[in-house]
DOPA-579341 format. One record per residue: chain; x, y, z of N, C-alpha, C in turn. Coordinates in steps of 0.02 Angstrom, whole numbers, plus 50000, padded with zeros to 5 digits. Layout:
BEGIN
<r><chain>A</chain><n_X>X</n_X><n_Y>Y</n_Y><n_Z>Z</n_Z><ca_X>X</ca_X><ca_Y>Y</ca_Y><ca_Z>Z</ca_Z><c_X>X</c_X><c_Y>Y</c_Y><c_Z>Z</c_Z></r>
...
! end
This chain:
BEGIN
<r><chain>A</chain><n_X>64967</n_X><n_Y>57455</n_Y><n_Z>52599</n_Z><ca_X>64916</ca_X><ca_Y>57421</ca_Y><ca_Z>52636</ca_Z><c_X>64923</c_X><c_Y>57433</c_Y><c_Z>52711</c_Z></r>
<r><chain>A</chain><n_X>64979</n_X><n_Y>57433</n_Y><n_Z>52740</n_Z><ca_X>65003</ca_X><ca_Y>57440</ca_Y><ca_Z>52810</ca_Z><c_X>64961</c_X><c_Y>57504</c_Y><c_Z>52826</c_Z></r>
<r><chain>A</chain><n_X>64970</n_X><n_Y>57565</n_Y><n_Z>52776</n_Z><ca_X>64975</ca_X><ca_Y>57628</ca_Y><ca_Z>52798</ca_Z><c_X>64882</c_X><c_Y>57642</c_Y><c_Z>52811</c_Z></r>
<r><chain>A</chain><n_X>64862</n_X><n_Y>57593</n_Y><n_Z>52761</n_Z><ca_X>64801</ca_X><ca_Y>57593</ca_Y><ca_Z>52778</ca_Z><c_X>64752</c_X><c_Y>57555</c_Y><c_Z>52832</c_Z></r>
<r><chain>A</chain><n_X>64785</n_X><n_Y>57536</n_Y><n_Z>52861</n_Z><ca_X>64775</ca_X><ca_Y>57473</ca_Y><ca_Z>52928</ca_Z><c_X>64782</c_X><c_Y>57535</c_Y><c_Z>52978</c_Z></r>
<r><chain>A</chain><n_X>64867</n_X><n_Y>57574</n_Y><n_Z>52966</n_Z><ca_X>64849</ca_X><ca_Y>57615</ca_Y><ca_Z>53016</ca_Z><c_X>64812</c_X><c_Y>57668</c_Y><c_Z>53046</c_Z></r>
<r><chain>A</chain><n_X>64800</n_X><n_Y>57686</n_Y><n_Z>52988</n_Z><ca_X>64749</ca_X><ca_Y>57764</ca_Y><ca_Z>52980</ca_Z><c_X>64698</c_X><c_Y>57737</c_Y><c_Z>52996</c_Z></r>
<r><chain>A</chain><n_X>64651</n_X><n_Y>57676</n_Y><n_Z>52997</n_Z><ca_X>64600</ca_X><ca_Y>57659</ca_Y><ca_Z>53028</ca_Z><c_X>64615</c_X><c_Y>57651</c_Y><c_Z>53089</c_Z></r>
<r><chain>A</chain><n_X>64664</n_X><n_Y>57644</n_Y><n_Z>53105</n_Z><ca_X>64687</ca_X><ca_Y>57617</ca_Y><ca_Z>53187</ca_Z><c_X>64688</c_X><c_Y>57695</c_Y><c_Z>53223</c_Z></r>
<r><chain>A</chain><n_X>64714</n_X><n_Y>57723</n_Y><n_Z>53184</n_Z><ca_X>64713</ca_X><ca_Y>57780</ca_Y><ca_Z>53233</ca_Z><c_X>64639</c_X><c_Y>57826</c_Y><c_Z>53226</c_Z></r>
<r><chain>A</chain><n_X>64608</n_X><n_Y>57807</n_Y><n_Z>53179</n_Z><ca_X>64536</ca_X><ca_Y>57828</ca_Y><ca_Z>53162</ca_Z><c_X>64491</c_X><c_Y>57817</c_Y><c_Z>53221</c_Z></r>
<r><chain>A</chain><n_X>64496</n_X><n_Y>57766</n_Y><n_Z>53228</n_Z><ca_X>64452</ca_X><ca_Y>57731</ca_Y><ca_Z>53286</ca_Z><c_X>64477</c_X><c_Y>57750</c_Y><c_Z>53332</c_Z></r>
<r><chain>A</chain><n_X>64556</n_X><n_Y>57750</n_Y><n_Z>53350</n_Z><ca_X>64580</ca_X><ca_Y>57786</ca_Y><ca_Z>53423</ca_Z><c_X>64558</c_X><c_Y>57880</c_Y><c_Z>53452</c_Z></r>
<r><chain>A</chain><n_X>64556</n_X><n_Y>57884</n_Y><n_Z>53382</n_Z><ca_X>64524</ca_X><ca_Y>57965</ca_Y><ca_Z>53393</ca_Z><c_X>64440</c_X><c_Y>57959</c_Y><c_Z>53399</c_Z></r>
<r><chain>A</chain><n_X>64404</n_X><n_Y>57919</n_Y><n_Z>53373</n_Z><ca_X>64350</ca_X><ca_Y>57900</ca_Y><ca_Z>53389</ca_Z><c_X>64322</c_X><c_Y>57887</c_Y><c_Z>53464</c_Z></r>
<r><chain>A</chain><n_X>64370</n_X><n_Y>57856</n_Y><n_Z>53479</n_Z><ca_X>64355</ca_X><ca_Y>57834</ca_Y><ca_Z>53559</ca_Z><c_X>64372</c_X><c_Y>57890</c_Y><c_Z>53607</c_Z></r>
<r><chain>A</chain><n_X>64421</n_X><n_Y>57918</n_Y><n_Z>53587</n_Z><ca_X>64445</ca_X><ca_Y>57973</ca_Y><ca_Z>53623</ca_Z><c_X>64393</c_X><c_Y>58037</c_Y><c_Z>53620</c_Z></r>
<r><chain>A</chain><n_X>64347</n_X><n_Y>58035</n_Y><n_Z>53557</n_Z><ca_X>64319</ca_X><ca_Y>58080</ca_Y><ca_Z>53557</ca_Z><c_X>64240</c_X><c_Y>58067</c_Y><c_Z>53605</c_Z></r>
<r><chain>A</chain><n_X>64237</n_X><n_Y>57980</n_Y><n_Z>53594</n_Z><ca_X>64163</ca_X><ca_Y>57969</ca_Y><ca_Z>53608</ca_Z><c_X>64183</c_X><c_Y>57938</c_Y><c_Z>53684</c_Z></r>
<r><chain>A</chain><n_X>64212</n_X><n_Y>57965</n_Y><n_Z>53732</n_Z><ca_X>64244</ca_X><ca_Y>57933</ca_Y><ca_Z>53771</ca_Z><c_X>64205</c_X><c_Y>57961</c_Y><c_Z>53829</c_Z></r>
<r><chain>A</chain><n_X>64156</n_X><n_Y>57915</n_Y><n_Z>53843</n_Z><ca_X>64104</ca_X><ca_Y>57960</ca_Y><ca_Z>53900</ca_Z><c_X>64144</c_X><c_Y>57944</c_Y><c_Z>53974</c_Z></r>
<r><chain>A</chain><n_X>64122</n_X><n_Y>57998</n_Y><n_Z>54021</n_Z><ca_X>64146</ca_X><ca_Y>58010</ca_Y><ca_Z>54097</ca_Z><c_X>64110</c_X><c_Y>57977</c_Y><c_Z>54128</c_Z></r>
<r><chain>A</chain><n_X>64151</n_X><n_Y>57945</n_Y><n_Z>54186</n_Z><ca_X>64095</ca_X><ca_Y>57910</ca_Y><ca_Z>54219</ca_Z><c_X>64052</c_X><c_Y>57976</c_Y><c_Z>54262</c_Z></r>
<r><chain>A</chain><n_X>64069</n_X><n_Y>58010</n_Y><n_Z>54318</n_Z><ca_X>64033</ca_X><ca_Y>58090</ca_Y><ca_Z>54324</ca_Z><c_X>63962</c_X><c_Y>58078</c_Y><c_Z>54285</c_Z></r>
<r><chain>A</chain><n_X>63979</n_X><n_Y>58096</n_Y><n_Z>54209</n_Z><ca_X>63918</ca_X><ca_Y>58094</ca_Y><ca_Z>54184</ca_Z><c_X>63862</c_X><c_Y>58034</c_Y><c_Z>54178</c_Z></r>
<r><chain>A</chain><n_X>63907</n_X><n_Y>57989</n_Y><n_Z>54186</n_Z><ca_X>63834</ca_X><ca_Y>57935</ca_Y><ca_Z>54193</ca_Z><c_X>63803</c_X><c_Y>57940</c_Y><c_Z>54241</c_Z></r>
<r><chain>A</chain><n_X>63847</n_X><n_Y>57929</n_Y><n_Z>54302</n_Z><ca_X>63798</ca_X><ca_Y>57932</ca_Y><ca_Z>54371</ca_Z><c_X>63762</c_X><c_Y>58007</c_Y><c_Z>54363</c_Z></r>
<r><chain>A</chain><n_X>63789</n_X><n_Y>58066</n_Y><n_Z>54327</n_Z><ca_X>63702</ca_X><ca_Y>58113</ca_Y><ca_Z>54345</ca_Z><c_X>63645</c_X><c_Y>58099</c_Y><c_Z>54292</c_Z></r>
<r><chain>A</chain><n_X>63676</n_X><n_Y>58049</n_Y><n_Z>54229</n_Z><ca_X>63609</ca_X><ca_Y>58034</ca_Y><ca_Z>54194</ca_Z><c_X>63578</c_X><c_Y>57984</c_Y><c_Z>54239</c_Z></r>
<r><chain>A</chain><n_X>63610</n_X><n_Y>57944</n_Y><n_Z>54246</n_Z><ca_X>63571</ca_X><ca_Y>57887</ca_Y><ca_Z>54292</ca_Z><c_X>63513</c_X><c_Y>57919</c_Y><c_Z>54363</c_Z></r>
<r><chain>A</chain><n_X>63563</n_X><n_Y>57988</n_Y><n_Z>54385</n_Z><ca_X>63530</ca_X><ca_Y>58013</ca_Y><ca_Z>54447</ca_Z><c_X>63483</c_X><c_Y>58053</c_Y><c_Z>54414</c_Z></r>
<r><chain>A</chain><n_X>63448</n_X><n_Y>58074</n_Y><n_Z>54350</n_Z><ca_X>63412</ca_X><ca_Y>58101</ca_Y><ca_Z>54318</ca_Z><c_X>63353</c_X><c_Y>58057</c_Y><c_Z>54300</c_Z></r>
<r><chain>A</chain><n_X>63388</n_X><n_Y>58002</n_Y><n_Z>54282</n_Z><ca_X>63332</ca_X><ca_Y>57952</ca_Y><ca_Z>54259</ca_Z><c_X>63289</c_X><c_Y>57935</c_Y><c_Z>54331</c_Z></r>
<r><chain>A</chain><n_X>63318</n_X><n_Y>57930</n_Y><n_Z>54377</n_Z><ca_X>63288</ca_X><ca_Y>57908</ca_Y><ca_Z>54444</ca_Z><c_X>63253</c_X><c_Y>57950</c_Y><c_Z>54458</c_Z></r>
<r><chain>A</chain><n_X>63267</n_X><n_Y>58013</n_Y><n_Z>54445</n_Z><ca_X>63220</ca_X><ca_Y>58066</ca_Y><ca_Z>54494</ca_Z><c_X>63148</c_X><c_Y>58070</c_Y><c_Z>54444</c_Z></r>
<r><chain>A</chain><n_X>63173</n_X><n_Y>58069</n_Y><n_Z>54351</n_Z><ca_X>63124</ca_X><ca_Y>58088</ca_Y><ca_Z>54328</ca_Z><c_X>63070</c_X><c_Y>58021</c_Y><c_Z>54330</c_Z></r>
<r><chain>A</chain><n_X>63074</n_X><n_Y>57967</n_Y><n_Z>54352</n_Z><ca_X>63031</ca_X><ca_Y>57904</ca_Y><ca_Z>54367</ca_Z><c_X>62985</c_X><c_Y>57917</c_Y><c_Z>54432</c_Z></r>
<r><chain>A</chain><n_X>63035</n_X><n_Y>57935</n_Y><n_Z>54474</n_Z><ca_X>63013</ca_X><ca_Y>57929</ca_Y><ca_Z>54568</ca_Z><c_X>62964</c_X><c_Y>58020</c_Y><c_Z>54536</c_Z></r>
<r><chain>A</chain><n_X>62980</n_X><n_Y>58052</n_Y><n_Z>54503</n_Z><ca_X>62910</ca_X><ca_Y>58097</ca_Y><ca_Z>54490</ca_Z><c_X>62860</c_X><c_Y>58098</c_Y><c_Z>54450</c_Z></r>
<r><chain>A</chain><n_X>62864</n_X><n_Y>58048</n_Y><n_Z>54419</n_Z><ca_X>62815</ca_X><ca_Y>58032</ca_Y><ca_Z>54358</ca_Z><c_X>62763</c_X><c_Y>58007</c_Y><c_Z>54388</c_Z></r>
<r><chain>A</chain><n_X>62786</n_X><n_Y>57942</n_Y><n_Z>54450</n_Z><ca_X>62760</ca_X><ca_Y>57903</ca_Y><ca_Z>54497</ca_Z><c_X>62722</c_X><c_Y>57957</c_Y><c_Z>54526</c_Z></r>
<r><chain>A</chain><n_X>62745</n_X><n_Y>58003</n_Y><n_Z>54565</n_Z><ca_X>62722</ca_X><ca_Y>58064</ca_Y><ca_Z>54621</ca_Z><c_X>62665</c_X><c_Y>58086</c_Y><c_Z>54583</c_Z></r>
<r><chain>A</chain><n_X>62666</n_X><n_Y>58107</n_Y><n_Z>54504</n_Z><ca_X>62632</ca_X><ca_Y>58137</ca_Y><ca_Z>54476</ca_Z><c_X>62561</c_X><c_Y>58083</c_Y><c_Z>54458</c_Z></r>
<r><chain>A</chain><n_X>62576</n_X><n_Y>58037</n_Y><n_Z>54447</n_Z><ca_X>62521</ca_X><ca_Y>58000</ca_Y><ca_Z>54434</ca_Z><c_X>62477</c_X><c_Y>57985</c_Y><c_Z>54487</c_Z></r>
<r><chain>A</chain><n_X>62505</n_X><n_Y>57973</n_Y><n_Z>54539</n_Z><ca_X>62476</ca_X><ca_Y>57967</ca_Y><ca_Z>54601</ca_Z><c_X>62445</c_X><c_Y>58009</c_Y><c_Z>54644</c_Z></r>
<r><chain>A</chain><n_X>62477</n_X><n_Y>58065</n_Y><n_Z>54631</n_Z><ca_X>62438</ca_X><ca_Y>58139</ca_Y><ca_Z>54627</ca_Z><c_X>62375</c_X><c_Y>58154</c_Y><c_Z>54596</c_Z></r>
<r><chain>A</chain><n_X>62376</n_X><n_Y>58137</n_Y><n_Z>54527</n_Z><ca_X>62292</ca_X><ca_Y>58155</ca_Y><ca_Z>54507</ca_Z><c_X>62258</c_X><c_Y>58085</c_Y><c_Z>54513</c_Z></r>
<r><chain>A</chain><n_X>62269</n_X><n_Y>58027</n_Y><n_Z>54533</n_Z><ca_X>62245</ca_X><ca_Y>57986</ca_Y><ca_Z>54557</ca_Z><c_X>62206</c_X><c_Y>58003</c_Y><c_Z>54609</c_Z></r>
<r><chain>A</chain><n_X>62236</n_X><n_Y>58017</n_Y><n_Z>54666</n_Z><ca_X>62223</ca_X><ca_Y>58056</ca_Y><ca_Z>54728</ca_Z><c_X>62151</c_X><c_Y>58112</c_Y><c_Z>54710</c_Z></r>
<r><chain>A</chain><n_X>62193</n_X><n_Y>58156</n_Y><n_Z>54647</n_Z><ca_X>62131</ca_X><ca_Y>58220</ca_Y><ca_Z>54640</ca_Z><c_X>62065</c_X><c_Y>58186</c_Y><c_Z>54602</c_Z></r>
<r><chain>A</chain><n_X>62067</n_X><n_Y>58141</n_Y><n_Z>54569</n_Z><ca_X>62002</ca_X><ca_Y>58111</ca_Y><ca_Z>54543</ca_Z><c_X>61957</c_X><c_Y>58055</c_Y><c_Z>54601</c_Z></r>
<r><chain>A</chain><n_X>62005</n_X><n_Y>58032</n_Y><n_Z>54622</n_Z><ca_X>61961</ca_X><ca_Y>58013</ca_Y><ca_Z>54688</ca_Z><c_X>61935</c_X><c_Y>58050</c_Y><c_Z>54733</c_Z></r>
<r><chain>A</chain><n_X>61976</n_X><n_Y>58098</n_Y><n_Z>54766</n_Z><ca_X>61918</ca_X><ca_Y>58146</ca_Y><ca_Z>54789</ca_Z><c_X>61843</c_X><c_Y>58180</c_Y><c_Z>54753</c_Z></r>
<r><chain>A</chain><n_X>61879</n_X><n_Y>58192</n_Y><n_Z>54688</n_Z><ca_X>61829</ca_X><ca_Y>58224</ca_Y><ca_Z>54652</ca_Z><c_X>61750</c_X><c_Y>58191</c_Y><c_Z>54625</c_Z></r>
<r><chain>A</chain><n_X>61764</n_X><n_Y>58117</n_Y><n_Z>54622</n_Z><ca_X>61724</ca_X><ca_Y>58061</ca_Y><ca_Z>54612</ca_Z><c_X>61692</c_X><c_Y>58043</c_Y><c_Z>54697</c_Z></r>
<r><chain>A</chain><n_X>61724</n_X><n_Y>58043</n_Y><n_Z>54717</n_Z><ca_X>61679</ca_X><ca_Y>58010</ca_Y><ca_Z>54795</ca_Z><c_X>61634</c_X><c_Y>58070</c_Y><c_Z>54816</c_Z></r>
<r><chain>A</chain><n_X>61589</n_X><n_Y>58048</n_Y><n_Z>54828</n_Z><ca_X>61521</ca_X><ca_Y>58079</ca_Y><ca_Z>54856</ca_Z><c_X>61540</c_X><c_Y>58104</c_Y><c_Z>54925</c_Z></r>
<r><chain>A</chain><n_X>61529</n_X><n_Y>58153</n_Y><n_Z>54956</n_Z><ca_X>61535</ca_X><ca_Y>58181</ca_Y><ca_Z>55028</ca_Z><c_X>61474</c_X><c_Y>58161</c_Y><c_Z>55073</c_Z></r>
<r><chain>A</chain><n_X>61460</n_X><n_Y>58086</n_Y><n_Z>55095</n_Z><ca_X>61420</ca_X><ca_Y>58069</ca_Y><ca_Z>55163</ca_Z><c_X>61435</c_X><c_Y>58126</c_Y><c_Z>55201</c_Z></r>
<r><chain>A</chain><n_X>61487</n_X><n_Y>58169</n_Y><n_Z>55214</n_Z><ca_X>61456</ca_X><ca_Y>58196</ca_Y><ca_Z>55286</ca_Z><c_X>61403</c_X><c_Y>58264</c_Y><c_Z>55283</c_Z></r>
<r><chain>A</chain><n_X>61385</n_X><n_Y>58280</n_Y><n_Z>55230</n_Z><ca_X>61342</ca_X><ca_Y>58321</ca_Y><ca_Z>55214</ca_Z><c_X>61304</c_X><c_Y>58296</c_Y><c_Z>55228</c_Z></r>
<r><chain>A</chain><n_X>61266</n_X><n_Y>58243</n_Y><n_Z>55224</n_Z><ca_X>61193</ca_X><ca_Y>58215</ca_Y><ca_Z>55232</ca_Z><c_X>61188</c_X><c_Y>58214</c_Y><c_Z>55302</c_Z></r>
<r><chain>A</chain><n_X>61270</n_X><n_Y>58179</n_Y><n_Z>55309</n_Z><ca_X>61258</ca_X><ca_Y>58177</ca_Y><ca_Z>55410</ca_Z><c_X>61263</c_X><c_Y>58227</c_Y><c_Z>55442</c_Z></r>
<r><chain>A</chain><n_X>61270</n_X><n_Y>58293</n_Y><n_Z>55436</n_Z><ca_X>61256</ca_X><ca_Y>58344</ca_Y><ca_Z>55463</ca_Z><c_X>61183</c_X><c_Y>58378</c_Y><c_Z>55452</c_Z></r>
<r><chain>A</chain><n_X>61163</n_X><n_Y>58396</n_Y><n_Z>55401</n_Z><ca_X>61094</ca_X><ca_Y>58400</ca_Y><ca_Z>55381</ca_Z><c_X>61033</c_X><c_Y>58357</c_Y><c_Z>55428</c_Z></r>
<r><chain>A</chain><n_X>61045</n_X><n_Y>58274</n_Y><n_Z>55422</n_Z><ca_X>61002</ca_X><ca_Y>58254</ca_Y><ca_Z>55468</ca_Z><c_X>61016</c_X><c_Y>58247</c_Y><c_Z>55576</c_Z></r>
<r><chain>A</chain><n_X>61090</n_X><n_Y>58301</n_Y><n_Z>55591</n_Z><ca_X>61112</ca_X><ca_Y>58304</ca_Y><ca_Z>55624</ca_Z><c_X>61059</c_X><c_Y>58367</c_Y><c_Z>55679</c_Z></r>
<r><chain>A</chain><n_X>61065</n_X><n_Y>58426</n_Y><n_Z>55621</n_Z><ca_X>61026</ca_X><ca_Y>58467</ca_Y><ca_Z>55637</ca_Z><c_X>60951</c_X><c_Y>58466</c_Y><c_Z>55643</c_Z></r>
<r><chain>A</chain><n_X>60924</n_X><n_Y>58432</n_Y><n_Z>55608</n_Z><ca_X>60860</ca_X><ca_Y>58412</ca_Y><ca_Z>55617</ca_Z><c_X>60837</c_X><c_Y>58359</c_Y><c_Z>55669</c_Z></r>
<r><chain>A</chain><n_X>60857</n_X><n_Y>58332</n_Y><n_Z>55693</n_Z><ca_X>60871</ca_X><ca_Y>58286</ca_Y><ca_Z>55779</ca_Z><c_X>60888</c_X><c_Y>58348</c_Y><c_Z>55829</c_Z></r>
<r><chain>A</chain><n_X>60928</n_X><n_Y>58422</n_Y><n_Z>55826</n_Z><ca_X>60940</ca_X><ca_Y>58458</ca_Y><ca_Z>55857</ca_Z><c_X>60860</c_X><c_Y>58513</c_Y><c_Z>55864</c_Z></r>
<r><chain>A</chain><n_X>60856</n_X><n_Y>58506</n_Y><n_Z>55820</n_Z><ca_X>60775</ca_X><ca_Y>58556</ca_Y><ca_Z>55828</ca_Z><c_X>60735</c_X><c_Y>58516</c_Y><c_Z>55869</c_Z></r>
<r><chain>A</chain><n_X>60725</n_X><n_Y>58457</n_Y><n_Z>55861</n_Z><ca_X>60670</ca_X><ca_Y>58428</ca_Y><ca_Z>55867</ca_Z><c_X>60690</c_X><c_Y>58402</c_Y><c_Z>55959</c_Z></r>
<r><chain>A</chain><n_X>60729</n_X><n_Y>58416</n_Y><n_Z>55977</n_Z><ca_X>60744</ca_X><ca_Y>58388</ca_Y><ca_Z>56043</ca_Z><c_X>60748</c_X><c_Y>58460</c_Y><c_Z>56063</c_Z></r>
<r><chain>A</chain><n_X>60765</n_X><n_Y>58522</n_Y><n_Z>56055</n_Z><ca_X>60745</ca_X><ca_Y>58595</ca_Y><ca_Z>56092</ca_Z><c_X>60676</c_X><c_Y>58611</c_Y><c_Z>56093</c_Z></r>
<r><chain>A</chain><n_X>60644</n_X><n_Y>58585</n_Y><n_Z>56045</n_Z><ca_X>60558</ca_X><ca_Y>58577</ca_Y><ca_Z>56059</ca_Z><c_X>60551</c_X><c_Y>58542</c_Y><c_Z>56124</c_Z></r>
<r><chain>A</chain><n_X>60561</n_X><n_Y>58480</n_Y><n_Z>56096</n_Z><ca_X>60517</ca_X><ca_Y>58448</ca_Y><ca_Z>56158</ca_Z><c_X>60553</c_X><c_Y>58483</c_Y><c_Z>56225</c_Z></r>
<r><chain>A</chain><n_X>60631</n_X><n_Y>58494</n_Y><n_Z>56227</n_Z><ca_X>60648</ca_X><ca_Y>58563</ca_Y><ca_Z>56298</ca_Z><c_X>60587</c_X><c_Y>58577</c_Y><c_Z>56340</c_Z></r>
<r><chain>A</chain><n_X>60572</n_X><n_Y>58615</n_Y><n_Z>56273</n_Z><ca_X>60541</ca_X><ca_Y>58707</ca_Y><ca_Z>56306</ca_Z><c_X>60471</c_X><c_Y>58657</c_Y><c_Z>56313</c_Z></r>
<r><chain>A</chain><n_X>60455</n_X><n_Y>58628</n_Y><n_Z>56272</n_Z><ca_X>60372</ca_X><ca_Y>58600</ca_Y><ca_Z>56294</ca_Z><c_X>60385</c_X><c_Y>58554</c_Y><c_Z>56357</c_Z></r>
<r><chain>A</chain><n_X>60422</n_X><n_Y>58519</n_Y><n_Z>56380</n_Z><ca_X>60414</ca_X><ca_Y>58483</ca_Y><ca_Z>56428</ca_Z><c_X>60410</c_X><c_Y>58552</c_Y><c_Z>56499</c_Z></r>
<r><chain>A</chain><n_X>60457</n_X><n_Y>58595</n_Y><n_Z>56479</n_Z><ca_X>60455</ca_X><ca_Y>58643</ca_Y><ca_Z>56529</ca_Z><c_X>60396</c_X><c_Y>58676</c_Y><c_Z>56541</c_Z></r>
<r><chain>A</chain><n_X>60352</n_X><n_Y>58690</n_Y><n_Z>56485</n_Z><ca_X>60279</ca_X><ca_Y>58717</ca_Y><ca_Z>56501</ca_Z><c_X>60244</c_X><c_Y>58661</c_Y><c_Z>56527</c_Z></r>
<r><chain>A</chain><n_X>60255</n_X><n_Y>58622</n_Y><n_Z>56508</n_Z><ca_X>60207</ca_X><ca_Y>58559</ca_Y><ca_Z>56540</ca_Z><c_X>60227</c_X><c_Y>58556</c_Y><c_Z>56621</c_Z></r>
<r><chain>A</chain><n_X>60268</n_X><n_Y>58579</n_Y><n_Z>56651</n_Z><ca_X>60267</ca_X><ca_Y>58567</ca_Y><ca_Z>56722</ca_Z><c_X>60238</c_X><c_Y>58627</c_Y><c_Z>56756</c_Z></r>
<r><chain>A</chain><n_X>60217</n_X><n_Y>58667</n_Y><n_Z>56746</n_Z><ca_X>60199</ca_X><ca_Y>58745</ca_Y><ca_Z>56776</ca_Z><c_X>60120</c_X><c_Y>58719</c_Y><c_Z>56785</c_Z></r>
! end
């Protein structure tokens, strides 16, 4: 019975010895887990970013369009006020 108490004892001691994680390795899983979160974040926020642009309408098209048409219409009256004084 003893002999069998011990062979589990040392079962488990070789167990641990085998499953015996480094600390080293935790901190780069841990520094893995962090980076792959802080880019998941980046990434989501990223096409967040690209669908909002892609969804919002461009006002300054309109405001340039009716920009130029205030520009014609004031080089008219220019040149006509200028014939009108001769």
């Amino acid at each position: 019975m003893g002999s069998k108490i011990e062979e589990l004892l040392s079962a488990v001691k070789l167990g641990e010895l085998i499953h015996k994680k480094d600390p080293v390795e935790e901190k780069k899983h841990t520094l893995i887990c962090v980076l792959a979160i802080i880019g998941a974040v980046a990434a989501i926020a990223g096409i967040a970013y690209a669908v909002y642009k892609y969804m919002t309408p461009d006002y300054l098209e309109d405001f340039e369009d009716d920009f130029d048409e205030y520009e014609d219409d004031s080089e008219g009256e220019a040149s006509n006020a200028s014939n009108t004084e001769d």
